[in-house]
C-alpha positions in Angstrom: 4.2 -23.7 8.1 7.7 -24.5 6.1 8.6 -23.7 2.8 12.1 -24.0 1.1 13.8 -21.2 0.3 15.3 -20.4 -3.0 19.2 -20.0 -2.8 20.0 -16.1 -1.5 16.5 -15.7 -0.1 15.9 -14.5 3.0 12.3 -13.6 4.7 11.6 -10.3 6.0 11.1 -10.2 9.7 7.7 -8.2 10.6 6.9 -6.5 13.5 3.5 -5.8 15.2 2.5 -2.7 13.1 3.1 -4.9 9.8 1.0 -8.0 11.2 -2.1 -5.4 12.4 -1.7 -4.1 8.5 -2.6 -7.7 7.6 -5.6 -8.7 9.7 -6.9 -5.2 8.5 -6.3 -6.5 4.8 -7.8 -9.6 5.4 -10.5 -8.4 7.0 -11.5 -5.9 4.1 -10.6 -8.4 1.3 -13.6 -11.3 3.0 -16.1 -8.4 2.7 -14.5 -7.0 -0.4 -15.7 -10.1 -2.2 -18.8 -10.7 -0.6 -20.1 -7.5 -1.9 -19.2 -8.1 -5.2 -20.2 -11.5 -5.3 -23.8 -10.1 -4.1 -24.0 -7.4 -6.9 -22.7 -10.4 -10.2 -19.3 -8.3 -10.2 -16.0 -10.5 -10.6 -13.6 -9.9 -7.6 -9.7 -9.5 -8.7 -7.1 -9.3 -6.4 -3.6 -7.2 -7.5 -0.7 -6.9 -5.5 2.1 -4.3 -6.9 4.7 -5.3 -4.4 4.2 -8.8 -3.7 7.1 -10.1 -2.0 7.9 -13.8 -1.0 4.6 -14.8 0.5 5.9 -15.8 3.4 7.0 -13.4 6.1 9.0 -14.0 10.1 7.3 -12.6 13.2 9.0 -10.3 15.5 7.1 -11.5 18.1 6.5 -15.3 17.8 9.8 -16.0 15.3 8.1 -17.9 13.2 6.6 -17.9 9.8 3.4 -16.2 8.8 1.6 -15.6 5.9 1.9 -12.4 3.4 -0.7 -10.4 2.0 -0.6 -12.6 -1.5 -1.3 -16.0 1.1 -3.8 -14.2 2.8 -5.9 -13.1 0.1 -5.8 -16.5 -1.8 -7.4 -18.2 1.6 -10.1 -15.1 1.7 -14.1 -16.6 1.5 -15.5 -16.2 -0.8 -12.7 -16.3 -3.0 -11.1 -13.7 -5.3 -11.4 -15.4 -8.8 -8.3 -14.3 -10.2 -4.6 -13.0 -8.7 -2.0 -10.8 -10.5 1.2 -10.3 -8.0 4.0 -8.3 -8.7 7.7 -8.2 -7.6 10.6 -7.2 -9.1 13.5 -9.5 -7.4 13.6 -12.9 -9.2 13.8 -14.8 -5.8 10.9 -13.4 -4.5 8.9 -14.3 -7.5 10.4 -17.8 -7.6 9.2 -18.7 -4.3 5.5 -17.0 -4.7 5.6 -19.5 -8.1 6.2 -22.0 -5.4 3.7 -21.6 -3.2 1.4 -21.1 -5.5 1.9 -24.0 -7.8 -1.4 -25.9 -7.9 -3.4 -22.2 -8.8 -4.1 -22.0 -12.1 -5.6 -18.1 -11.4 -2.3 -16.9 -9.9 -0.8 -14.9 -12.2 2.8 -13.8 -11.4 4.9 -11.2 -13.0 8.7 -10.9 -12.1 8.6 -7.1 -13.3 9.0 -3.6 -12.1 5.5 -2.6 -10.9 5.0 0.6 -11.6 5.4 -0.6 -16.2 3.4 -4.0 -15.6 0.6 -2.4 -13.4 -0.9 -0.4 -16.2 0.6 -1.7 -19.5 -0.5 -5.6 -18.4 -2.9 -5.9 -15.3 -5.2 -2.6 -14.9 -6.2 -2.7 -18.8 -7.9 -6.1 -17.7 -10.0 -4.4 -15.3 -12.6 -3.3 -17.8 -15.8 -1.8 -15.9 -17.8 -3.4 -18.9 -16.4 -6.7 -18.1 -18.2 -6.3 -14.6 -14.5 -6.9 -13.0 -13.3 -5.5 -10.1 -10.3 -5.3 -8.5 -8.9 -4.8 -4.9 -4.8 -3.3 -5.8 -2.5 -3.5 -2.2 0.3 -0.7 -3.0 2.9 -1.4 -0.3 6.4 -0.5 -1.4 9.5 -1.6 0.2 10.6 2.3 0.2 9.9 5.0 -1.7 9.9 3.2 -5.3 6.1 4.3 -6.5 4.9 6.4 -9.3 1.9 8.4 -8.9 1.2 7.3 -12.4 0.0 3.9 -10.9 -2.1 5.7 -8.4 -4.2 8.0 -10.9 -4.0 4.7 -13.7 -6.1 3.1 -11.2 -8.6 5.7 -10.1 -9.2 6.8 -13.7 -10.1 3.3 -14.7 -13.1 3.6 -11.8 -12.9 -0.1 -11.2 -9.9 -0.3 -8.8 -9.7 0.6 -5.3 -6.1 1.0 -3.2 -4.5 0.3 -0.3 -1.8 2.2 -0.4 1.7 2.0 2.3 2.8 6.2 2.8 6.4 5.4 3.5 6.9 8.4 6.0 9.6 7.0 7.4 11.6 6.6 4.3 10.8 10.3 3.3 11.6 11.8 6.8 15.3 9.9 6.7 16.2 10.9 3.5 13.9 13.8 1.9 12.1 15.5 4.5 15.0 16.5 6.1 15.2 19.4 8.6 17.3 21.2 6.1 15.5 20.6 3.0 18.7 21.3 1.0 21.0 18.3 2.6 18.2 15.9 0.4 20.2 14.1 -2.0 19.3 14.6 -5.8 18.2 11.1 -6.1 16.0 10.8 -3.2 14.3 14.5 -4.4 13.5 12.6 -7.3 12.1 9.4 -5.9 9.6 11.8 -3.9 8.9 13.7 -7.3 7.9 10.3 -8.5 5.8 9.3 -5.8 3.8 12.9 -5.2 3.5 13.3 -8.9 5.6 17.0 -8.6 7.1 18.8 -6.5 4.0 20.2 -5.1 5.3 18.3 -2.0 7.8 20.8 -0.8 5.3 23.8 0.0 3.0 21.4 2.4 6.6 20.1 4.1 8.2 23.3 5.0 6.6 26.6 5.9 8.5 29.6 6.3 8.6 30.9 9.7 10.2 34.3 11.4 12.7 33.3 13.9 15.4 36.0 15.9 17.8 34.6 13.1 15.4 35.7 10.3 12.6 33.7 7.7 13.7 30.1 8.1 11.9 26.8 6.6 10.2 24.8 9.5 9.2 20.8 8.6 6.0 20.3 9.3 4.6 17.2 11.2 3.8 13.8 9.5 0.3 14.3 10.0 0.3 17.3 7.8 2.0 16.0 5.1 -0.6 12.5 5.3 -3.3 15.0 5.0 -1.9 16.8 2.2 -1.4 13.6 0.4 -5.1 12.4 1.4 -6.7 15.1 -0.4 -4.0 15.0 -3.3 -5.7 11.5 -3.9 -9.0 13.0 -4.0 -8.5 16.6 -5.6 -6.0 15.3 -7.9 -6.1 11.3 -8.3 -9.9 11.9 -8.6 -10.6 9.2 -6.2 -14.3 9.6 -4.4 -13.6 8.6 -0.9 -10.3 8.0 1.1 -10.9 7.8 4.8 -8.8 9.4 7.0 -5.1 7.0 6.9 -4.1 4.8 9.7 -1.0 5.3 11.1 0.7 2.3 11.3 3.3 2.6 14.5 6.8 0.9 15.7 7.3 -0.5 19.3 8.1 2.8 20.4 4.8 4.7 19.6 6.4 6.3 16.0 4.6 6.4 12.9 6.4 3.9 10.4 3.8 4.8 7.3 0.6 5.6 7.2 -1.6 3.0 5.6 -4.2 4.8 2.8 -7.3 3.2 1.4 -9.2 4.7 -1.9 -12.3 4.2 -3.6 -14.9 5.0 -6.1 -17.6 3.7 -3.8 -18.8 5.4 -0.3 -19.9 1.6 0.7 -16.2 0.7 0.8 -14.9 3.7 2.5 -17.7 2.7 5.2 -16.6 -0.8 5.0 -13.1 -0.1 5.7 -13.9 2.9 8.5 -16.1 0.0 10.4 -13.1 -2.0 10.6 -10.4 0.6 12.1 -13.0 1.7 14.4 -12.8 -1.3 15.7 -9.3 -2.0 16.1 -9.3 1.3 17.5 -11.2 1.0 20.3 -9.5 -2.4 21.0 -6.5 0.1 21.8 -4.7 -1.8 18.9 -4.5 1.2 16.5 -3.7 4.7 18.0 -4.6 7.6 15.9 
């Protein structure tokens, strides 16, 4: 695969965790749109964080193709594409690559303003459309406002990237106060309040009196899981898989939401699978 890059970009390197996140993506998308297909509904596919298109391997060094490549080669095929990304270089090459594809529709925007002023109002459940969204941020840089825009319109179902990481270097800190303003904000942003900061500190006795103890990743995952239920109103999200590094630790934790229990089964199927392939631990 070659492409030419546009002057100042650079393609992100990906390691193992971010290339098992695509095959499950893929996999979902194929029967994603061969449900629909079945039932007269229109497949749309809607990326809020696009990126290039075009990613490196860790392992292999060489070029492999993004989530945006990956859906458009998905049979039977989505019939129409909206992808998202805010650099300018990013969107140049997606234009690119996507050239001869009169359904792509590309928007060099910030995501969280063009997701529901532009793209989800075209997702009209009278229209019989239907629209798979991938949510994966670089960092913390989501609103929940996208999230709840998409489960209130009852058409759209997530996949969502939980940046963990992100939040345990520079919010979830071991002392909660040393967070910097901005990053307390970004996390505001993302939860939807500051709900966030009971789950991820609990006040504990200790011989030096009542302290704030961090609570694990998984707690804070599960919090979130039933924040998209209880509060984003979405029917069924499946327990997250925790996407993992080379040395066992959770990176992010990839979420999947839905009005409909036959997609929740659909996408449980497939991390069973990898699971007990020993590719996906947890």
């Amino acid at each position: 695969m070659t492409n030419t890059l546009p002057k100042g970009l650079q393609y992100d390197e990906v390691g193992a965790w971010s290339e098992l996140k695509l095959e499950i993506l893929k996999k979902y998308a194929s029967a994603y749109t061969r449900i629909l297909l079945t039932k007269n509904l229109h497949p749309i596919y809607i990326e809020g964080f696009a990126g290039a298109g075009l990613h490196i391997s860790k392992k292999t060094k060489e070029l492999i193709p993004g989530s945006p490549l990956n859906a458009l080669n998905i049979d039977p095929p989505f019939e129409e594409f909206h992808l998202v990304d805010l650099s300018r270089d990013r969107v140049d090459n997606l234009k690119s690559l996507t050239r001869d594809k009169r359904n792509v529709h590309i928007y060099n925007a910030d995501a969280n303003a063009v997701l529901q002023s532009d793209i989800f109002p075209k997702i009209r459940y009278s229209d019989y459309r239907r629209a798979l969204c991938v949510l994966d941020p670089y960092k913390l840089n989501l609103n929940w406002t996208v999230i709840q825009a998409a489960a209130q319109l009852q058409t759209i179902e997530i996949f969502l990237n939980f940046p963990v990481m992100d939040m345990n270097r520079n919010i979830l800190l071991w002392r909660p106060e040393s967070a910097a303003r901005e990053n307390i904000a970004r996390m505001n942003a993302f939860w939807g309040d500051d709900s966030w900061r009971e789950i991820a500190y609990r006040k504990e006795r200790t011989l030096f009196g009542e302290q704030e103890e961090k609570q694990p990743n998984e707690v804070i995952a599960e919090a979130f899981r039933e924040r998209l239920k209880n509060i984003g109103m979405f029917k069924y999200v499946p327990e997250p898989a925790p996407m993992r590094n080379s040395v066992g630790a959770v990176v992010y934790y990839l979420f999947f939401a839905a009005q409909q229990q036959t997609a929740s089964k659909v996408l449980t199927e497939i991390l069973d699978k990898y699971r007990k392939e020993g590719r996906l631990h947890g």
